[in-house]
C-alpha positions in Angstrom: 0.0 0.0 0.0 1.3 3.4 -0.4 1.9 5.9 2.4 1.8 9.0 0.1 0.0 11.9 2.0 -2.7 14.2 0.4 -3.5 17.5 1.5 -5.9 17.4 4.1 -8.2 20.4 2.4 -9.0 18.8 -0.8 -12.7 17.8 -0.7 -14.4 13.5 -0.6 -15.5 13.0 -2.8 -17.9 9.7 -2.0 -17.2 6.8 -5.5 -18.7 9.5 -8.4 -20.8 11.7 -6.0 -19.3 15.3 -7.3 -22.0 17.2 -5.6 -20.7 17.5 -2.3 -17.9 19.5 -3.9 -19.5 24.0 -5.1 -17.6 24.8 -8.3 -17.7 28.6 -8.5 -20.5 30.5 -10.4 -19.7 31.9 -13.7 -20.9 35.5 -13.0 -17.8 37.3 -11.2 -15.6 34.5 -10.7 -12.3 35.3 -11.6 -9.7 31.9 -12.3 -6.4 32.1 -11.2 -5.4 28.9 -12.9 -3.5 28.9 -16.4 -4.8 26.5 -18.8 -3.8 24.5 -22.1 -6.2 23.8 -24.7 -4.6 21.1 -26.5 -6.2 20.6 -30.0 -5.0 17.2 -32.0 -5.4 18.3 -35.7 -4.5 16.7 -39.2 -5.6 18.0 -42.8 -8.6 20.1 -41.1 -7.6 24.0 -41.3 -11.1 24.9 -42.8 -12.7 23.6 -39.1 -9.1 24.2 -37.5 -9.8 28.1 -38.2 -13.4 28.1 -37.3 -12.5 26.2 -33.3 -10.0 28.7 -33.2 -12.1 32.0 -34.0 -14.3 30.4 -31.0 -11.5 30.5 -28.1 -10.5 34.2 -28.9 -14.3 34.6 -27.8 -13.7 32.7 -24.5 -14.6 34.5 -21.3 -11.6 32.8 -19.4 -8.4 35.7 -19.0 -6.7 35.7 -22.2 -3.9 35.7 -20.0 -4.3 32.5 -18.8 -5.3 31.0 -21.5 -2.7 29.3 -24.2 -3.8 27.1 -27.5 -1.7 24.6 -28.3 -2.6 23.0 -31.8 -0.6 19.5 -32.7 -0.4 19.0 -36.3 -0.3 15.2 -37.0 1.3 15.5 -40.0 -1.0 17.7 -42.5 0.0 18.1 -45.8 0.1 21.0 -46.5 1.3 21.8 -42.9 -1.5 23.8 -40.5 -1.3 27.3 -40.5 -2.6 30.1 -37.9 -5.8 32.4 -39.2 -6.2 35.8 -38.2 -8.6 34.9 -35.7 -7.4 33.0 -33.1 -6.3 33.4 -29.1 -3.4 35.5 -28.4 -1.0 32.8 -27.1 -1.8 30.2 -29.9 0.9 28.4 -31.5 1.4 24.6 -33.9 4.0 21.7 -32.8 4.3 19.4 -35.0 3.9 15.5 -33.8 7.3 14.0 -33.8 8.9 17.0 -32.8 11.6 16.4 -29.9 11.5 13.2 -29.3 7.8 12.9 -28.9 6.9 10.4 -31.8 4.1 8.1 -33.2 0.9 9.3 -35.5 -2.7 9.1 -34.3 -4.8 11.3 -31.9 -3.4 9.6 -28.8 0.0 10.4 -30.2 -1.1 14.4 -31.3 -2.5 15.3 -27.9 1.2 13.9 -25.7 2.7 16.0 -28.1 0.6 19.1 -27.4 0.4 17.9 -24.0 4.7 18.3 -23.7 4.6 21.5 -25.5 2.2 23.1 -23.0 2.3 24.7 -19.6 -0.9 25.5 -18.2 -1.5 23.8 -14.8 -5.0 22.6 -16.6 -5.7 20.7 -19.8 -8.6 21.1 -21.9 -9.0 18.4 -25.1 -10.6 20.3 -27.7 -11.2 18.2 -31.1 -10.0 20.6 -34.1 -13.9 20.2 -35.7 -15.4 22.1 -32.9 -17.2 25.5 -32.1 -16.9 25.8 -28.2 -19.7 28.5 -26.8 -17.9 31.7 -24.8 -17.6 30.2 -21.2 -17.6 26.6 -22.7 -13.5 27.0 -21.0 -14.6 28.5 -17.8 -17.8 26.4 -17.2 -15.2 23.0 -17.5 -12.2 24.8 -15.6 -13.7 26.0 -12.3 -14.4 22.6 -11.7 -10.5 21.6 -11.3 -10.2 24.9 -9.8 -11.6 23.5 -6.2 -11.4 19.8 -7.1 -7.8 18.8 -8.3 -9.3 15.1 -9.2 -12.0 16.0 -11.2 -12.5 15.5 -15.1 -15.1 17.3 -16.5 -16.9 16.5 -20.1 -18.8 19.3 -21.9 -21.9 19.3 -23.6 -22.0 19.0 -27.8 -24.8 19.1 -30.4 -23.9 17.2 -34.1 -24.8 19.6 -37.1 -24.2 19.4 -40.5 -22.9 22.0 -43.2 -25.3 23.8 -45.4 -26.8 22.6 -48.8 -23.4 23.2 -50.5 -21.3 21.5 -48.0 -19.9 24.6 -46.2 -19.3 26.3 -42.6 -19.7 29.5 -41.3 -16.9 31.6 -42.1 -14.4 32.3 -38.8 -15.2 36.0 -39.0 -18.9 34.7 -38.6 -18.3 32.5 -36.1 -16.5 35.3 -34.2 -19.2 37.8 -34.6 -22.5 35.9 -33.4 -20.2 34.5 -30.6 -19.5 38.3 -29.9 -23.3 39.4 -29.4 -24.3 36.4 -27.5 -26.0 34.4 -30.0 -23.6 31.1 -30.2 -27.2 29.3 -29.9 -28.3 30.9 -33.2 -25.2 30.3 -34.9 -27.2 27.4 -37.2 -29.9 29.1 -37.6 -33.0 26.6 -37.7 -30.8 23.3 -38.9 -31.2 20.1 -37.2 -28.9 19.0 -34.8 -28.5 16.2 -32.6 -27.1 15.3 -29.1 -24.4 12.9 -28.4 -27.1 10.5 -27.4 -25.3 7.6 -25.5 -23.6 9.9 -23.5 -26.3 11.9 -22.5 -28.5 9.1 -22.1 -25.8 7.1 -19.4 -26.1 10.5 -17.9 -29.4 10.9 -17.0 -29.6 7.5 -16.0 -26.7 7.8 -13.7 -28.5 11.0 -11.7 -25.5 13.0 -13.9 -23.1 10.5 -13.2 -23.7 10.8 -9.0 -24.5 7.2 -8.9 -22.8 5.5 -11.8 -20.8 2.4 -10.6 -17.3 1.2 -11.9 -18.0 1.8 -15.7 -18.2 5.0 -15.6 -15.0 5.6 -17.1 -16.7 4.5 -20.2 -18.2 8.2 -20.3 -14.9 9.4 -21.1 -15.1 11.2 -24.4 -12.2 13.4 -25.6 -13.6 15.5 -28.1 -14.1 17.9 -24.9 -12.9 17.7 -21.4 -10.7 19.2 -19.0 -8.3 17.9 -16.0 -5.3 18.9 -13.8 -2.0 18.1 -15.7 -0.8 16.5 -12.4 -3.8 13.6 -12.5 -2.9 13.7 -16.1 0.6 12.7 -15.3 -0.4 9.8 -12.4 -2.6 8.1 -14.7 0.4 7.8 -17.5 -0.9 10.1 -20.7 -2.6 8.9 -23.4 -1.1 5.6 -24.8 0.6 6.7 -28.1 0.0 3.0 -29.9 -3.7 3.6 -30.3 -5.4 4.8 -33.2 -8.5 4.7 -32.0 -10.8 4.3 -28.5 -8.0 6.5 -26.7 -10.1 8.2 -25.1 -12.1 5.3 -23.3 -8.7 3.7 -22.4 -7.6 6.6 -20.6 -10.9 7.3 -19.2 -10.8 3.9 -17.5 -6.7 4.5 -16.3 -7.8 8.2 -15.2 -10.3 6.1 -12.8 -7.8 4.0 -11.6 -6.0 7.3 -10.8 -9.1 8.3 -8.1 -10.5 10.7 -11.0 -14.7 11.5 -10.7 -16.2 12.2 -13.7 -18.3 15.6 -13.6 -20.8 15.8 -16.7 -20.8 20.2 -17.4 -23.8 21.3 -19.5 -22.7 25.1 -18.9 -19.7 24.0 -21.1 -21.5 24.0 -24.6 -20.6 23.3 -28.1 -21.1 22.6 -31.8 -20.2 19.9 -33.3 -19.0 20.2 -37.3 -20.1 17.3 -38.2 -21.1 13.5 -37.1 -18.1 11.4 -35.4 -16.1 8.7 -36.9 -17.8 6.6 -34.4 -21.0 7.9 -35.4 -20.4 7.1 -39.4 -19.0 3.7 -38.5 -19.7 2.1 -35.6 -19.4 -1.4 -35.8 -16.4 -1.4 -37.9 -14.7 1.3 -35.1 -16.1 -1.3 -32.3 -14.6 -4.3 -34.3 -11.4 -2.4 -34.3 -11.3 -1.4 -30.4 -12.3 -4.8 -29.0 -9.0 -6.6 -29.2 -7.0 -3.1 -27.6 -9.6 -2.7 -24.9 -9.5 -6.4 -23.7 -5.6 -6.4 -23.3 -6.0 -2.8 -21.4 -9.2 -3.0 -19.8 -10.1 -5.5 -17.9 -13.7 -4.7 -17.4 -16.3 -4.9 -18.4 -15.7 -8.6 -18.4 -17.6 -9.5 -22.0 -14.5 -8.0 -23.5 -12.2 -11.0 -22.4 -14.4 -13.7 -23.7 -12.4 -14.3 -26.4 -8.9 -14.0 -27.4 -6.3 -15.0 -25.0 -6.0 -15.9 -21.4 -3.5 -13.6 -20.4 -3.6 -9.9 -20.3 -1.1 -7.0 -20.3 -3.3 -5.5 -17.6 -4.8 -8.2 -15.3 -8.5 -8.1 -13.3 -6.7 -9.2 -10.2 -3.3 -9.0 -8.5 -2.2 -11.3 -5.7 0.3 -10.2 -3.5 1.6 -12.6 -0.9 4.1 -12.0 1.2 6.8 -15.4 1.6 7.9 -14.9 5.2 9.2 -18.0 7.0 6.9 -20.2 5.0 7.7 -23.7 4.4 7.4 -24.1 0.0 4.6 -26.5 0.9 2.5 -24.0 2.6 3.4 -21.2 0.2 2.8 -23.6 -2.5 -0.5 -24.9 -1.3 -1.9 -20.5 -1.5 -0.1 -20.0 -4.9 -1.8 -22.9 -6.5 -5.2 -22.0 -5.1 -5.1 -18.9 -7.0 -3.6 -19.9 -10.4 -6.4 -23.2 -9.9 -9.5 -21.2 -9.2 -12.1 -19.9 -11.6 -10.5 -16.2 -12.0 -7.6 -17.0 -14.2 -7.5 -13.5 -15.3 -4.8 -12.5 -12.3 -1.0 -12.2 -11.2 1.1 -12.9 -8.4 3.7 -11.2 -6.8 5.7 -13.1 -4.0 7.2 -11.0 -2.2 10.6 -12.4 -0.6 14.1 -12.1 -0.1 15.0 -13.3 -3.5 18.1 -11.1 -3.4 20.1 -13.3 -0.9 19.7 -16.5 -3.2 23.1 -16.8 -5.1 25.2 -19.6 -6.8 27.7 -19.7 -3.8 29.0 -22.9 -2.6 26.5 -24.3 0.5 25.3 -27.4 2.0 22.0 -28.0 0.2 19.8 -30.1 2.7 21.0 -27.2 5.3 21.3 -24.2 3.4 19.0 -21.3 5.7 17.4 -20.4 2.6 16.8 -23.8 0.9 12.7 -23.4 1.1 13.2 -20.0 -0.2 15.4 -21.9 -3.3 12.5 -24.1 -3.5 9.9 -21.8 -3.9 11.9 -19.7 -6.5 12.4 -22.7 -8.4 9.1 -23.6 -8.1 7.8 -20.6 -9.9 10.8 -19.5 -11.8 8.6 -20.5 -15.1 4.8 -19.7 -14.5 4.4 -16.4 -16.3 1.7 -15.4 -14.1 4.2 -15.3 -11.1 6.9 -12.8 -10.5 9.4 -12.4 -7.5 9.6 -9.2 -6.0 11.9 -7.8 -2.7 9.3 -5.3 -1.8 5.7 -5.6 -2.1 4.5 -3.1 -5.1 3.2 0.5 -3.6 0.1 -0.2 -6.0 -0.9 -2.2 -8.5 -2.0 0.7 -10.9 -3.8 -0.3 -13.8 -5.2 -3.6 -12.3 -8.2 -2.4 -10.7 -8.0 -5.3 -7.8 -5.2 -6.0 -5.1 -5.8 -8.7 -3.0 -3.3 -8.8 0.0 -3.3 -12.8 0.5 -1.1 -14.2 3.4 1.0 -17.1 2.5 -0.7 -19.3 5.5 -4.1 -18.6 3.7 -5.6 -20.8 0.5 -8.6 -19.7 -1.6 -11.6 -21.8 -2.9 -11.9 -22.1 -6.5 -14.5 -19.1 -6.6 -13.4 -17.1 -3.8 -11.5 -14.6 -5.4 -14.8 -14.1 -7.9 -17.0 -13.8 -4.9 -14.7 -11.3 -3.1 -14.9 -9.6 -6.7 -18.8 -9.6 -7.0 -19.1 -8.2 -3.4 -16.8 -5.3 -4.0 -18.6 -4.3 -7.1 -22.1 -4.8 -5.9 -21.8 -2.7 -3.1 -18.9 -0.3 -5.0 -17.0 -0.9 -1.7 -12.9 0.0 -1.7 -12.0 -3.0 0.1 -13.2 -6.0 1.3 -12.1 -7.5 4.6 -12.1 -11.0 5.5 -12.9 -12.0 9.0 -11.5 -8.5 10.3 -12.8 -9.9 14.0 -9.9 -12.6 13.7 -6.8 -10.2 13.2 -3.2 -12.2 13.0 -0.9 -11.5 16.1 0.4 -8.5 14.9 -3.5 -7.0 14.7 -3.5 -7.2 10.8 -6.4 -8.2 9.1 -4.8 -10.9 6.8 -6.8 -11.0 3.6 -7.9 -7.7 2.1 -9.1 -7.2 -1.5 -8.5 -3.5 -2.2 -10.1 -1.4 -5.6 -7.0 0.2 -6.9 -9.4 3.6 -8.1 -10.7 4.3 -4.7 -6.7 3.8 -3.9 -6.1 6.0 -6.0 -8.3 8.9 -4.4 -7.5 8.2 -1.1 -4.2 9.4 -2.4 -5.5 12.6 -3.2 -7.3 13.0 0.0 -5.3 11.3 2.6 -4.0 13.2 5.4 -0.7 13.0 7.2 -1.4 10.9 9.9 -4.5 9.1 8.4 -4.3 4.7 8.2 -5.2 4.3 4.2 -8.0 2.0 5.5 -9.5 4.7 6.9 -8.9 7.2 3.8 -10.2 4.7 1.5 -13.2 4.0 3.6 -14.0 7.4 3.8 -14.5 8.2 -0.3 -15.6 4.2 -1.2 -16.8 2.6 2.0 -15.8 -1.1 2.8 -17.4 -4.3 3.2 -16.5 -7.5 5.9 -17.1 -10.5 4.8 -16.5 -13.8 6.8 -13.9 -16.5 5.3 -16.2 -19.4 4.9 -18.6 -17.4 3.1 -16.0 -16.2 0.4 -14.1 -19.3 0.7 -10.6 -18.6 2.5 -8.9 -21.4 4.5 -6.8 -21.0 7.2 -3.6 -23.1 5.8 -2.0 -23.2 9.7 -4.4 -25.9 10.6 -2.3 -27.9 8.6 1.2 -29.4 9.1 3.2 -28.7 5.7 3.7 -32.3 5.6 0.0 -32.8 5.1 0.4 -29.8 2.1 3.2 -32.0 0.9 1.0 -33.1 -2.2 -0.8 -29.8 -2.8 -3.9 -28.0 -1.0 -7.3 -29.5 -0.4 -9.6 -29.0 -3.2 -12.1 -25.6 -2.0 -15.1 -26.2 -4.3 -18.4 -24.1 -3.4 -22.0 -24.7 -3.9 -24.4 -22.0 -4.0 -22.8 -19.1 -1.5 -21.2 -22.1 0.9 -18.1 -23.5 0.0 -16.7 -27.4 1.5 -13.6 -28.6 1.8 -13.3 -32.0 0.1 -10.2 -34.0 -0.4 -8.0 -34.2 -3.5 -5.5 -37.3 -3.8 -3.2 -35.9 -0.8 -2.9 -38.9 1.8 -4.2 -37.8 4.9 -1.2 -39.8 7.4 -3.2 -41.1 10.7 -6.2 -39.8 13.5 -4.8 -36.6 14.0 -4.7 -35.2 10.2 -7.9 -36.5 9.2 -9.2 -35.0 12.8 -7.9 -31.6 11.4 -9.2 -32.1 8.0 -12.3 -33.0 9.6 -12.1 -29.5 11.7 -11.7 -27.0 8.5 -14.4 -28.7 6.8 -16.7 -27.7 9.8 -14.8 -24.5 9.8 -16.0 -23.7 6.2 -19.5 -24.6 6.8 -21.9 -22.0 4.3 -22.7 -19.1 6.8 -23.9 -16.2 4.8 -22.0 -12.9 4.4 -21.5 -11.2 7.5 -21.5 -7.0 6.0 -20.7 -3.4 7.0 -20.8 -1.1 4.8 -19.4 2.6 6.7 -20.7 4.8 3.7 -24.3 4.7 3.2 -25.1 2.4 -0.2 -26.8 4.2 -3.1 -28.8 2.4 -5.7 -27.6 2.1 -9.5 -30.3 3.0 -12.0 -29.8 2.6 -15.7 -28.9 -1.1 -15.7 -24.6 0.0 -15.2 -24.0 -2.7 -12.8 -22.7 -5.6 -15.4 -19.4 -6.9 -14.5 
């Protein structure tokens, strides 16, 4: 877990809840923030000059306002109009050292050759309304996690397949009439978006998915949650947005829908013009990246670049058989979309002469060894600070084994309830006063991070923006692996299967030696008798509308 401290003054925000958090009204506030607007462009200066006429109209301080445009390449090269914001200037993709081709690639360029403490997306086919900047802005002004997404209608040119001119565009912007500046042609909303939306009471109560929302041809954030959720991945050509959407939740970002920031949008999206070839496209990108929602993995491969689940269990004293026994119960259960770290003192293993039946680390050897070729294993001296991307971290203690659907069920209750971590028998603490196993969401994490005070335990931090959930072990399906000897492990764990919500412990071909094992066996499978789920939940739960639950 990390230990980084937030400042204590930044707001809770509870999961998506933004309205807790008063973002400024527009009338009198004055920003003290500088921002970015960072517009990917390529072979589009008739629209280029027409977004740009619209930012010299912004209410924000021209001072604080700077227009980066990043040319992907255009031939003939983007030029600056006459109308455009004082501090506007073109980079060129591939310019120091930042290369690639795409959007994603065009907006880390822009995004290096910027400075505002803010960036704004603007797509280079767009006419932004005068306080489309400032309505998105103030939001990050008293919220530094925040991403807000502004409001867009789809028109199309006229008759003969033209636009306003900029020095239209500049003047009905000028007397207030950006509504007007269509006249009486149809337009359209970005309907999905607007419909998850309103179902989601405006995104207060949307659940996991809500990254998904995440559309780039508008939206503002903090260059410093920017930076912790990694950019935008240059080797996509399409669906950047989404995948960064669902990284920027990872981050601890809430998603704050702003209908004061309106728009116009010059014409209908890629998407929009071809959306089951764009979706065919995506699929394979987004399953290796995102691991939810879980349709997208069922097909393709079994492993992932960016797993649902990692396991990190910490070696200790452990005999190999013990550790062995909790390792295999996770690589043999039903989730096989995870990874395991063991955490251990690899470092002191070395080829130096020894005597092997009495070398001090010989089960530590054996355990390396063990593992040295499953790919879904890795060694690691320190356990990892987090586990961004995955969105899971299940803290699993080398003397405890899982069912074969225990880590699903610990899963299913964390995203039913939207809880940040999941505690199992948190009555029963170890003799240090831990609680042993722990399933922690890696998003709400990532906003404790943000929130966290100096002296505050992260349990408490993330509780405080997610909530938590305790759960009792034979309901999930944890066994306790101290009840046995190692030498009863020798031949692997006891097969955990579960029926309905109570799992059993039933035998696999491990010999059970004598009265005394058999009598322990005997014991755990008492022990893991179905009780149901034993819950606390210390953040009021609120109801999901709009169907947004799926896994």
């Amino acid at each position: 877990m990390s230990q980084a401290d937030g400042p204590p003054t930044v707001p809770r925000v509870v999961r998506n809840d933004w309205s807790s958090v008063s973002a400024p009204e527009l009338a009198g506030w004055r920003p003290t923030l500088p921002v970015s607007v960072v517009i990917p462009a390529f072979n589009c200066q008739p629209t280029l000059d027409l977004t740009l006429a619209s930012l010299s109209r912004q209410t924000y301080p021209a001072d604080l306002l700077e227009v980066v445009v990043a040319d992907d390449g255009s031939d003939p090269p983007l030029t600056l109009p006459p109308i455009r914001p004082a501090r506007t200037r073109i980079v060129r993709v591939g310019a120091d050292g930042v290369a690639g081709w795409g959007r994603a690639a065009a907006l880390r360029c822009g995004v290096a050759h910027s400075s505002g403490e803010i960036l704004h997306w603007l797509d280079a086919d767009m006419i932004v309304f005068p306080e489309h900047v400032a309505a998105q802005v103030r939001w990050q002004h008293v919220l530094p996690y925040a991403v807000t997404l502004g409001y867009k209608r789809f028109v199309e040119p006229d008759g003969d397949g033209r636009w306003p001119s900029a020095e239209t565009v500049a003047a009905t912007l000028d007397r207030g009439a950006a509504a007007e500046l269509f006249g009486d042609r149809a337009s359209e909303p970005h309907s999905y978006v607007e419909r998850y939306i309103n179902q989601t009471d405006q995104l207060r109560i949307a659940d996991h998915h809500v990254f998904k929302i995440h559309v780039g041809a508008t939206a503002a954030l903090r260059r410093d949650l920017y930076e912790q959720a990694g950019g935008f991945d240059a080797d996509l050509r399409l669906g950047e947005d989404t995948e960064f959407g669902y990284r920027l939740a990872q981050a601890g970002a809430v998603f704050v829908p702003e209908p004061a920031a309106r728009s116009w949008h010059l014409g209908r999206t890629h998407v929009m013009r071809a959306r089951q070839e764009v979706a065919r496209w995506n699929r394979p990108f987004f399953a290796d990246r995102v691991p939810y929602p879980r349709t997208w993995r069922k097909v393709g491969g079994t492993s992932w670049s960016v797993p649902l689940a990692e396991v990190v269990m910490a070696v200790g004293d452990e005999p190999l058989e013990r550790v062995r026994a909790a390792v295999d119960s996770v690589l043999r259960g039903t989730e096989h979309d995870i990874r395991i770290t063991l955490v251990g003192p690899w470092d002191r293993l070395d080829d130096a002469r020894m005597r092997v039946l009495t070398d001090p680390s010989r089960d530590l050897r054996l355990i390396a060894a063990t593992y040295r070729g499953e790919p879904r294993v890795r060694l690691a001296t320190e356990p990892p600070t987090n586990v961004f991307p995955t969105p899971y971290l299940l803290d699993l203690p080398a003397t405890h084994g899982l069912a074969p659907e225990a880590l699903r069920r610990l899963i299913d209750v964390a995203d039913r309830y939207q809880a940040g971590v999941v505690r199992v028998d948190p009555d029963h603490p170890d003799a240090e006063g831990k609680v042993g196993v722990q399933l922690w969401r890696t998003a709400a994490l990532g906003r404790a991070r943000w929130v966290r005070s100096a002296d505050e335990p992260l349990f408490d931090a993330v509780t405080s923006v997610y909530g938590h959930r305790d759960v009792t072990a034979e309901a999930v399906g944890v066994a306790d692996l101290t009840r046995f000897d190692a030498a009863d492990l020798a031949g692997g764990m006891p097969r955990l299967t579960g029926r309905g919500r109570a799992p059993a412990l039933v035998p696999t071909t491990v010999e059970v030696a004598g009265v005394r094992s058999l009598a322990r066996a005997t014991v755990v499978v008492a022990w893991m008798a179905g009780r149901r789920v034993r819950a606390t939940l210390r953040v009021p739960d609120r109801p999901t509308r709009g169907g947004t639950r799926g896994r």
